[in-house]
C-alpha positions in Angstrom: 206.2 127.0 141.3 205.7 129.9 143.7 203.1 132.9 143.4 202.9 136.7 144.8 202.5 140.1 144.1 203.9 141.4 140.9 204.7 144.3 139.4 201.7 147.2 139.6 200.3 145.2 142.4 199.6 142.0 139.3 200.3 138.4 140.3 203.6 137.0 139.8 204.6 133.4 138.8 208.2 132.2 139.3 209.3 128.5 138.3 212.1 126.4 137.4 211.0 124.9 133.8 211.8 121.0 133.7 214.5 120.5 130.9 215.5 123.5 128.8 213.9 126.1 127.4 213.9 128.8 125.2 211.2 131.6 125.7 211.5 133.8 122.5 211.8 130.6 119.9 209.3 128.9 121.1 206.7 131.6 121.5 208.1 133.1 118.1 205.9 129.9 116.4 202.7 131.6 118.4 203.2 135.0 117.3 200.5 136.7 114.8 197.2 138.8 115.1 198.5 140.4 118.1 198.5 137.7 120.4 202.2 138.0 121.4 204.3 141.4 121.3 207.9 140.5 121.8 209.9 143.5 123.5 212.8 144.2 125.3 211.4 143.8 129.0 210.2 140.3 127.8 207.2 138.7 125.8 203.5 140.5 126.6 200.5 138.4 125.7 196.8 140.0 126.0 193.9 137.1 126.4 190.8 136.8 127.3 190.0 133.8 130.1 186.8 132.7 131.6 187.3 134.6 134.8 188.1 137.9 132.4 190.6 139.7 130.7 194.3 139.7 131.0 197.6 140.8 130.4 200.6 138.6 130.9 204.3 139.5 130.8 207.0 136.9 130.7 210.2 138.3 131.7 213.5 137.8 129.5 215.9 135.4 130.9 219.1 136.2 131.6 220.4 132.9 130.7 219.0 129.6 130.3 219.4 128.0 133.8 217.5 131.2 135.1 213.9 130.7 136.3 210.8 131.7 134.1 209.3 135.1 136.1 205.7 135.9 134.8 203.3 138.8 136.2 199.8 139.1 135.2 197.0 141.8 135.6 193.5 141.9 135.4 190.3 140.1 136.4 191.6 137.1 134.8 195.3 137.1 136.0 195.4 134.4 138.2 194.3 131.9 135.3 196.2 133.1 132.5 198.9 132.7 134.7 198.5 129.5 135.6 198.1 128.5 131.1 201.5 130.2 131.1 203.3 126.4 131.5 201.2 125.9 128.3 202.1 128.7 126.3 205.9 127.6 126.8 205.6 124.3 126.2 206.1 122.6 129.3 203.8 119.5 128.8 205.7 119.6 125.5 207.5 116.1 125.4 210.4 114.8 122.9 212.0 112.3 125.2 211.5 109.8 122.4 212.2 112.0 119.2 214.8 110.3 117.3 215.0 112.6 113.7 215.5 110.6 110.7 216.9 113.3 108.9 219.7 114.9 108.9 218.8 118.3 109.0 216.3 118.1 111.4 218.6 116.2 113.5 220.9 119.0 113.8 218.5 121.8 114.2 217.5 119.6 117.5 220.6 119.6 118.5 221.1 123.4 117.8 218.0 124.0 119.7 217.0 121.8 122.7 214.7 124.6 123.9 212.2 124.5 121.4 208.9 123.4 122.7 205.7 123.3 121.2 203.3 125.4 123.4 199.6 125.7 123.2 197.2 128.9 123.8 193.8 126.6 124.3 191.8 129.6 123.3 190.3 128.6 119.9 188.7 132.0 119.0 191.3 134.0 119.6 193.3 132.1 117.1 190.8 131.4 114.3 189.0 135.0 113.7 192.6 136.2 112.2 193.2 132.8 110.9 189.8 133.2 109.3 190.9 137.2 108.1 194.4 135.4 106.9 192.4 133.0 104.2 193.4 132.9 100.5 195.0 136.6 100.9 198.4 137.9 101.1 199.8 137.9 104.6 200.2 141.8 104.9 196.6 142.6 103.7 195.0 140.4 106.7 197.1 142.1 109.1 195.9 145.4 107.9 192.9 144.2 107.8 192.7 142.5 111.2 195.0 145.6 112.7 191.9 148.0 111.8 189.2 145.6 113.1 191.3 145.6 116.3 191.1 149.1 116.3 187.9 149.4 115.9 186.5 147.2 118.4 189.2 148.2 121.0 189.3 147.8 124.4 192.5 148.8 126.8 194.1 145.7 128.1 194.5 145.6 131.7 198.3 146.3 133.2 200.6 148.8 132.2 202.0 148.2 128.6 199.4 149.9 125.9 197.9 147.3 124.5 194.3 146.0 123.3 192.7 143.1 123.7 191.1 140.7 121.1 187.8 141.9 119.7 185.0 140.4 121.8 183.2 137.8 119.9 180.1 138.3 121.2 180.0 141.9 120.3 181.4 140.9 116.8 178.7 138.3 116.6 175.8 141.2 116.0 177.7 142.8 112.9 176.2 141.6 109.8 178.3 141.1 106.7 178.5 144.5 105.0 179.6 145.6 108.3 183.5 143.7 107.6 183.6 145.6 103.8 185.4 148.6 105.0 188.1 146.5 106.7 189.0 144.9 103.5 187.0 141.4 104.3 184.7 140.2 101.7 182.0 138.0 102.4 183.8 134.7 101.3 185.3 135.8 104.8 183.0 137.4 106.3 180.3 134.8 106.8 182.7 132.1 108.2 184.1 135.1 110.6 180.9 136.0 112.0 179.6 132.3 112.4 182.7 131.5 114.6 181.8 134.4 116.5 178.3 133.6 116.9 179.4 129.7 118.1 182.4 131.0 120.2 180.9 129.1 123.6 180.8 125.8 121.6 184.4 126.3 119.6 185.9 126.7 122.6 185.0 123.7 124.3 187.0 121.5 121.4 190.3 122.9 123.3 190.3 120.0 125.5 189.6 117.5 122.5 192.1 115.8 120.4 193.3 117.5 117.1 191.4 115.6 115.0 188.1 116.2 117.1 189.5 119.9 117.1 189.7 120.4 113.3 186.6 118.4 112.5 185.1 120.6 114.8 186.1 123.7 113.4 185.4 122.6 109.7 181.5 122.7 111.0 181.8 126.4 110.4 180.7 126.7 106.9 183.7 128.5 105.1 186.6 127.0 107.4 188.9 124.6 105.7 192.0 122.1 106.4 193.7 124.9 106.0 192.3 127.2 108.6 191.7 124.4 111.2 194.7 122.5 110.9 196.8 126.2 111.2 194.4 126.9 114.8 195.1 123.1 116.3 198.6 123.6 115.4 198.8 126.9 117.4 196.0 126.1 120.3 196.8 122.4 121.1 200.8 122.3 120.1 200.2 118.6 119.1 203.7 117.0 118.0 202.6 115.7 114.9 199.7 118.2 113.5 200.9 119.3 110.4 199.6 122.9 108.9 198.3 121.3 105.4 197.1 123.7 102.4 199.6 126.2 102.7 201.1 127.7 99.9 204.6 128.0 101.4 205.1 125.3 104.0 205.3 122.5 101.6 207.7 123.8 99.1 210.2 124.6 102.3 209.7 121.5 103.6 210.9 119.7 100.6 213.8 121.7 100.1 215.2 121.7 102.8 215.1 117.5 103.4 215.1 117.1 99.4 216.4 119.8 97.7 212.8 120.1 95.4 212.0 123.4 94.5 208.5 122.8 94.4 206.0 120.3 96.3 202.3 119.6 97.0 200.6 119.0 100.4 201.2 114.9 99.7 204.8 115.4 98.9 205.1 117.0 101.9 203.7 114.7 104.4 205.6 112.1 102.3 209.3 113.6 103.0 207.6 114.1 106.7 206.6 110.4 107.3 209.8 109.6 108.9 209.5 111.9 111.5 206.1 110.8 112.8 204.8 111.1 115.6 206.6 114.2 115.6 205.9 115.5 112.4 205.0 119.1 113.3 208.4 119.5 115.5 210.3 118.7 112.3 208.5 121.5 110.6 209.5 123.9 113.5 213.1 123.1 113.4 213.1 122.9 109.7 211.9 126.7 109.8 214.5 127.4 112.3 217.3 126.6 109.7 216.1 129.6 107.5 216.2 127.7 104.0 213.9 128.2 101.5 214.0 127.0 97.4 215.4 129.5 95.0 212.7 131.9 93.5 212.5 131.4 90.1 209.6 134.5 88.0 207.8 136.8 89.1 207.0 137.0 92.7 203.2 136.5 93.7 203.1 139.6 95.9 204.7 142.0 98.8 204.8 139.0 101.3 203.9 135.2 101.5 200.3 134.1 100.3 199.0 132.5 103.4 196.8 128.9 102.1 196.5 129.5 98.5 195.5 126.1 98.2 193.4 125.6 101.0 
């Protein structure tokens, strides 16, 4: 890995990845909330980091042999560059993934770059988690988008973009104050907690998923569904499965058993085989597309994100 000035005088990061691997899949599975924006100069992140904030681009790759390029600006460049081997997976390991089924087996083989990266910045992933609970999908984007905007701050670098909200600013809003971006207080009040223990969620980052969600679930209004969703996304552990979704489980079984419908414990069963590797089944399973056969009335404009959770 070599380092050097970048583009707009930012730090640069060039690196031959060990093994394949395929930029825009992989961080497709982090997208959400803002934290990636995928363009055609390459994917552009925005995070905060301990030394500050910071933009990061990742350059497209011309083809897959070609190295990965990343440039970085801001106070906190250097060290969001140095989590980009995260973020792509690189620590990601499948050397002993045998699939048991059929389909997964040939999505793996249709996609050996697909790595399961990690962020390991819990906030930044569980205040829109938090917005994203028991609503439709499209009404916590709106309703994180305008919180975004309202709280914004330029990133640093040259691509327009904001960074996340500052949790310690959010942290002096009282409830009331989340109404007229569409969050209720069933929301509101687990929101503004995480923001007030920010300093002490983000130390679980470096703890086990387990630890991780049983940490998270201390925040009074956060449930399996919300913590097992940010462990998934912050730690990319092979085998955390995103439980209490009202989507995940009915694709899951129709794809390795053609059932229309299933519950959390159907699920995990039809996953079984797979472990310890449960949750890179469920990201090539996604990358296959299938999905059971609607059958009524729809439940809204776009997926209902944790229903059951």
């Amino acid at each position: 890995m070599s380092s050097g000035p970048g583009a707009g005088d930012g730090p640069t990061i060039e690196f031959d990845p060990p093994g394949a691997v395929d930029v825009t899949l992989t961080l497709s599975s982090l997208r959400g909330a803002g934290r990636l924006r995928f363009a055609a100069d390459g994917v552009w992140q925005v995070t905060r980091t301990s030394d500050g904030p910071a933009t990061v681009q990742i350059d497209p790759r011309p083809h897959v042999e070609a190295p990965i390029i990343a440039h970085a600006w801001g106070a906190g460049a250097e060290r969001a560059l140095a989590q980009v081997p995260d973020l792509l997976g690189l620590a990601d390991r499948a050397d002993d993934f045998a699939p048991a089924h059929a389909l997964v087996r040939e999505q793996h083989r249709r996609h050996p770059g697909l790595r399961l990266g990690r962020t390991r910045s819990v906030i930044e992933v569980l205040l829109p988690t938090i917005v994203e609970q028991k609503v439709p999908h499209a009404d916590a984007s709106k309703s994180w988008r305008a919180l975004r905007r309202a709280f914004a701050e330029p990133a640093p670098g040259p691509a327009d973009l904001l960074l996340h909200p500052d949790p310690t600013r959010l942290a002096g809003l009282a409830y009331h104050d989340l109404h007229r971006f569409g969050i209720e207080r069933k929301r509101a009040d687990p929101f503004l907690a995480a923001c007030r223990a920010a300093g002490q969620l983000e130390r679980f980052a470096d703890r086990t998923p387990d630890q991780l969600m049983a940490g998270l679930q201390q925040v009074r209004g956060v449930g399996p569904w919300t913590a097992s969703m940010v462990a998934r996304v912050v730690l990319g552990h092979p085998d955390t499965v995103v439980v209490g979704d009202y989507g995940i489980p009915a694709m899951v079984a129709w794809a390795l058993a053609r059932e229309r419908t299933a519950d959390d414990a159907r699920m995990l069963e039809l996953l079984e085989p797979e472990r310890p590797h449960r949750a890179r089944a469920v990201a090539l399973i996604m990358t296959a597309g299938l999905s059971p056969p609607r059958h009524g009335p729809r439940l809204g404009p776009a997926a209902i994100a944790g229903l059951a959770r």
